[in-house]
N, C-alpha and C positions, 0 to 999 in steps of 0.2 A: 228446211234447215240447210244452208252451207256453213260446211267448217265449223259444224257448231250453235250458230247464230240463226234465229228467225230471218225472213228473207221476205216471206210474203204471208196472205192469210187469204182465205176462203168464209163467209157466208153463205148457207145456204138453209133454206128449211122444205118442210115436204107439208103438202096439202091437198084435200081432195078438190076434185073439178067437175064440172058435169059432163065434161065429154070425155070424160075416160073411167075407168071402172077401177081401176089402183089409182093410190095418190100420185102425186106428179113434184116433182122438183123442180125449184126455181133459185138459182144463183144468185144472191142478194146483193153480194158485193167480193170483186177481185183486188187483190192488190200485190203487187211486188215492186219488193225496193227499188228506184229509179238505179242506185248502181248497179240491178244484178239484170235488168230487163234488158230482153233480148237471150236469154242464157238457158231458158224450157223451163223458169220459175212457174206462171202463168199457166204455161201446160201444163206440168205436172198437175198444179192446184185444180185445173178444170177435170182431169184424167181421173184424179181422188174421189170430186163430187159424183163423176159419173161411175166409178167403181162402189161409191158409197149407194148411189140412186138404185144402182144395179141388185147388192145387196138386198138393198127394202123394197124390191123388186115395184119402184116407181116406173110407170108406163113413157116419160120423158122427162129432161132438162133444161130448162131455159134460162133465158136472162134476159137483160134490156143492158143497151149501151148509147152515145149519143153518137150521135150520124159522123159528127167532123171529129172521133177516137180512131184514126187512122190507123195508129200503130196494134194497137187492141184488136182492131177489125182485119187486120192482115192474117191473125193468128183465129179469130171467131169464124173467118172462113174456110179454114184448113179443116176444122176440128168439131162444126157442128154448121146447120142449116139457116140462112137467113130467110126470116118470114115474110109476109107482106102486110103485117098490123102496123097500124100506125096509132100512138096510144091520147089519148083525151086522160087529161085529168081536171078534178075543181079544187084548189087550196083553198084551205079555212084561215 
């Protein structure tokens, strides 16, 4: 919320994995208003999930973004680890 007003919103849900023994948290989807970006919308929202994951004492956080999200990825590497997965999917 600024001044009142939604600004941005967070998805995320928590799920178990086989390599980890707590469930684990995955960031569905980010968003913040194109007028407010740039301003710690973004961050804060990321900072909530991982205070929320922390809570339900999820063992990590992730998420997926696309390679040319330039502006997104300035702030994903301040703030969390980039991996070395590269992902396969099949559409039905």
């Amino acid at each position: 919320m600024l001044e009142g007003k939604p600004v941005g919103l967070a998805h995320f849900l928590f799920h178990r994995s086989c390599w980890h023994q707590n469930s684990i948290c995955y960031l569905q989807d980010l968003f913040a208003d194109p007028n407010v970006r740039g301003q710690g919308i973004g961050r804060a929202l990321i900072e909530a999930v991982y205070a929320r994951a922390n809570t339900e004492k999820a063992e990590e956080v992730y998420w997926m973004t696309q390679d040319f999200n330039a502006n997104a990825r300035k702030l994903y590497d301040r703030i969390a680890d980039k991996t070395p997965f590269i992902i396969y999917q099949k559409t039905f």
